[in-house]
C-alpha positions as CSV (number, residue, x, y, z in Angstrom):
1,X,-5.9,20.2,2.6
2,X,-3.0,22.3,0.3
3,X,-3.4,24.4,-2.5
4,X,-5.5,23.1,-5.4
5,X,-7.3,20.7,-3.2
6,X,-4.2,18.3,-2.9
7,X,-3.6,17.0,1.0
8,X,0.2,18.1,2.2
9,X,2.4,15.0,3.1
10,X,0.9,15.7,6.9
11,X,-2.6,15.0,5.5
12,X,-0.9,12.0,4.0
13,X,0.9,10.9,6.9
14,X,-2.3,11.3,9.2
15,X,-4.1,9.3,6.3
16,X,-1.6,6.1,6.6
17,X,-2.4,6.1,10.8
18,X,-6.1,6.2,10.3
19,X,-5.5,3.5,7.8
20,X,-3.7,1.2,9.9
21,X,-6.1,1.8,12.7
22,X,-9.1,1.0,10.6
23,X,-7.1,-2.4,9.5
24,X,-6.1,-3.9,12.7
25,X,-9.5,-3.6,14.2
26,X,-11.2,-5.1,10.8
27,X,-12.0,-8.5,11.0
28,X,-12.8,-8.8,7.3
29,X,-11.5,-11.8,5.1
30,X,-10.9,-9.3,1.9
31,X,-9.3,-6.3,1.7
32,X,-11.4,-3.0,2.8
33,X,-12.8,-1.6,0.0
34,X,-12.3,2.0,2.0
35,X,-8.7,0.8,2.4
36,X,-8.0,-0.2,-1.3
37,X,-9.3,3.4,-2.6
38,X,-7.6,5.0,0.0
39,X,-4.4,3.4,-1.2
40,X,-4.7,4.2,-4.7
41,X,-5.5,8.1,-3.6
42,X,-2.1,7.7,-1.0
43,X,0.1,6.4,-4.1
44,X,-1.4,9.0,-6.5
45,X,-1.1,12.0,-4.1
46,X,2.8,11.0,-3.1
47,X,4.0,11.2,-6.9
48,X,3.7,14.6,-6.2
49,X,6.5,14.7,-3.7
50,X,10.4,13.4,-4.4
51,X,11.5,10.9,-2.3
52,X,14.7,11.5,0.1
53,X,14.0,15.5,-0.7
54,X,12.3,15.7,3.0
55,X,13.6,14.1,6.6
56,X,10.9,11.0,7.3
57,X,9.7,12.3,10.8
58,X,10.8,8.7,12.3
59,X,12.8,6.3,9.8
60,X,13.8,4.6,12.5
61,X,10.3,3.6,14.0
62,X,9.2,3.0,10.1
63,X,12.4,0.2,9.7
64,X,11.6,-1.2,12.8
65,X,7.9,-1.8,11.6
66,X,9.2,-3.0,8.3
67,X,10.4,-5.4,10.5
68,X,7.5,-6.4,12.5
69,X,5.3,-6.4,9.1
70,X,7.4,-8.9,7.4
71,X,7.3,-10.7,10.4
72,X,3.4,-10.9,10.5
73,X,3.4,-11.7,7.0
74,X,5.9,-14.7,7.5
75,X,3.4,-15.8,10.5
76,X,0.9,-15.8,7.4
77,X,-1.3,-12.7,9.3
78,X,-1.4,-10.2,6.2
79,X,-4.1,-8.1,8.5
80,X,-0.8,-7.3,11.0
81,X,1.4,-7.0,8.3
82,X,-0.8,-4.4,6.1
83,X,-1.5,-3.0,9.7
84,X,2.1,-2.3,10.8
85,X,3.1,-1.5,7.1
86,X,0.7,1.1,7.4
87,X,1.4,2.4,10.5
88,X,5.4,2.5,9.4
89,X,4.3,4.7,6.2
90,X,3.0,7.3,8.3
91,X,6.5,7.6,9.5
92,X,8.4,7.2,6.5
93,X,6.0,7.5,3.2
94,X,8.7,6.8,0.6
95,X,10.2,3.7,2.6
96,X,10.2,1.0,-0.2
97,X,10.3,-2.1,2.0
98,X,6.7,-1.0,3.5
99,X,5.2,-0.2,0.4
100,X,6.9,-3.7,-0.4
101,X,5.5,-5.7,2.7
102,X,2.0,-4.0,1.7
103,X,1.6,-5.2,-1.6
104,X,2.8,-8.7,-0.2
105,X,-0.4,-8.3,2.3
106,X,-2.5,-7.4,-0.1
107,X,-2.0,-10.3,-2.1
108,X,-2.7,-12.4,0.7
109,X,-6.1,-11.0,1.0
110,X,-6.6,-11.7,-2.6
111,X,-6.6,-7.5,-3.7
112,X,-4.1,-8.8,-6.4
113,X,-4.8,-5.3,-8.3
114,X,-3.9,-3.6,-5.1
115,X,-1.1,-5.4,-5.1
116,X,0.0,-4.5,-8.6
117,X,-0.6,-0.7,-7.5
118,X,1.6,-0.7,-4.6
119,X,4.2,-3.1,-6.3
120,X,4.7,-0.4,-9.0
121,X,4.4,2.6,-6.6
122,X,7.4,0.4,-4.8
123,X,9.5,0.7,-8.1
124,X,8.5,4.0,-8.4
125,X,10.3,5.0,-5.4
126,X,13.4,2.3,-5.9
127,X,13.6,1.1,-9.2
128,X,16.3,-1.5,-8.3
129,X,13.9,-3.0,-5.5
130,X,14.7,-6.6,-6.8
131,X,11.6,-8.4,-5.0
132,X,9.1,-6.0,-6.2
133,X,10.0,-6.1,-10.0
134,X,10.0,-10.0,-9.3
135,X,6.2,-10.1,-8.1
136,X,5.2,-7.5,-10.5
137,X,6.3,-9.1,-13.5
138,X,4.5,-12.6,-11.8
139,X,1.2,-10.8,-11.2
140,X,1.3,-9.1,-14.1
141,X,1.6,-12.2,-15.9
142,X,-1.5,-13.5,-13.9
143,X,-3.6,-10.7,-14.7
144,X,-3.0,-10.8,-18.2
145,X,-4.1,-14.6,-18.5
146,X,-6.9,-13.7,-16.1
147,X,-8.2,-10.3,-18.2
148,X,-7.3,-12.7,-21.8
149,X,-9.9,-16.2,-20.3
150,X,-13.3,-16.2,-22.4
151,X,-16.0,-13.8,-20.4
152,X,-14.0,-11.5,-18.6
153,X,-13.9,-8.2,-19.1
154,X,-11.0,-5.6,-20.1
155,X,-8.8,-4.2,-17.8
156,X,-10.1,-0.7,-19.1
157,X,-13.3,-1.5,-18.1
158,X,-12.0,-2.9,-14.8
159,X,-10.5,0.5,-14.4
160,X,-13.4,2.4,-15.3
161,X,-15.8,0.6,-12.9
162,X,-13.4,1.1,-10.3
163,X,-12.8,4.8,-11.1
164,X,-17.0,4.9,-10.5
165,X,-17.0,3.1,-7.6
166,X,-19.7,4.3,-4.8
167,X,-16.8,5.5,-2.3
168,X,-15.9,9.2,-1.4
169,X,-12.7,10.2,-3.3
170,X,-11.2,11.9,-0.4
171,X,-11.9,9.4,2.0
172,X,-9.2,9.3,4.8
173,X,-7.4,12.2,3.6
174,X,-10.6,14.6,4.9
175,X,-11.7,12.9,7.3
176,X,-11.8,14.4,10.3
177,X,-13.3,13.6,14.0
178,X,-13.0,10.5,15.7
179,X,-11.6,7.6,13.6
180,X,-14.7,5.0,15.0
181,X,-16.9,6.9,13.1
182,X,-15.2,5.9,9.7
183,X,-17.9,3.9,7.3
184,X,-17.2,0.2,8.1
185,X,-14.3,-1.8,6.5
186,X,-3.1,-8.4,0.1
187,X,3.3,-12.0,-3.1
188,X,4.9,-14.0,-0.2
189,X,8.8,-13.9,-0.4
190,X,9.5,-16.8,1.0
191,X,12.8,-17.7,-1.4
192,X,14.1,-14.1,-0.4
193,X,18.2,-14.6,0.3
194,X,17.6,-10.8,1.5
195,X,14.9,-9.4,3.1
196,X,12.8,-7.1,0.9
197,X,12.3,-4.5,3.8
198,X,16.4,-4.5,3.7
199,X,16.8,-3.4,0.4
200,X,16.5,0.4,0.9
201,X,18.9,0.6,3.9
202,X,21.4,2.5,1.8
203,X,18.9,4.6,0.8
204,X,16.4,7.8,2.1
205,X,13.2,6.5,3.6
């Protein structure tokens, strides 16, 4: 771990692979809850680096599992596609299309608030990411009617049960040892004229 108890973008990197291990051997119908904090941690911790300031160590092994994610996703598998999106992050953690392709999977396995997170952390890196604001602004919209219907609760207290949920904070960013001995185990864009993984090409990963 860095200074300040903060995990360096290796710890962050290393966090994405043990991630997309975990995933692709899961065979869970719903979304990890180890993977969904984990996530929230990765999206947190990155803010703290600027994208396009570093190289990606392979941007060409993370476009090329853009790719492949989108693919899964189209083949309507989101557990490949959140798998090789997470594999292609620890390549190239700012790439936008992953982040994209992640949130997609997410919503597949019905983690819609995951999918909000990683929709806006998409944004955060390219604001002009046209299928992300798209599916934000839808599942926003969804959540809002959801959070509004008689007998559910506030999205503050959604937040602060989830802010005491029974999981270690750190989770795969201190792990260390062998990953089999981590604790036990997400919109479609289907009308896209362009491929969301495309639209950072002219950009850093």
């Amino acid at each position: 771990m860095s200074e300040q108890g903060h995990p360096s973008l290796q710890d962050i990197l290393d966090a994405f692979e043990r991630l997309a291990e975990r995933v692709a051997a899961s065979h869970r119908s719903r979304l990890d809850p180890f993977v969904s904090v984990s996530l929230r941690r990765a999206c947190e911790e990155l803010r703290r680096f600027i994208p396009g300031l570093e190289t990606p160590p392979d941007a060409e092994a993370a476009r090329f599992l853009a790719r492949a994610a989108y693919a899964a996703l189209e083949d309507n598998d989101a557990r490949e596609a959140l798998a090789r999106s997470l594999r292609g992050l620890s390549f190239a953690p700012h790439h936008p299309g992953l982040f994209f392709v992640a949130a997609s999977a997410c919503f597949e396995f019905g983690a819609v608030e995951d999918a909000v997170r990683l929709l806006r952390h998409t944004l955060w890196i390219h604001p002009g990411h046209a299928a992300a604001r798209r599916d934000l602004d839808a599942l926003s919209a969804y959540l809002q009617e959801r959070w509004n219907a008689p007998g559910v609760g506030t999205p503050e207290e959604a937040a602060m049960l989830a802010e005491h949920a029974p999981f270690d904070p750190e989770l795969a960013f201190d792990y260390i040892g062998d990953e089999h001995d981590l604790p036990p185990q997400a919109a479609r864009e289907d009308d896209a004229e362009e491929l969301p993984w495309d639209e950072d090409e002219d950009r850093a990963a």
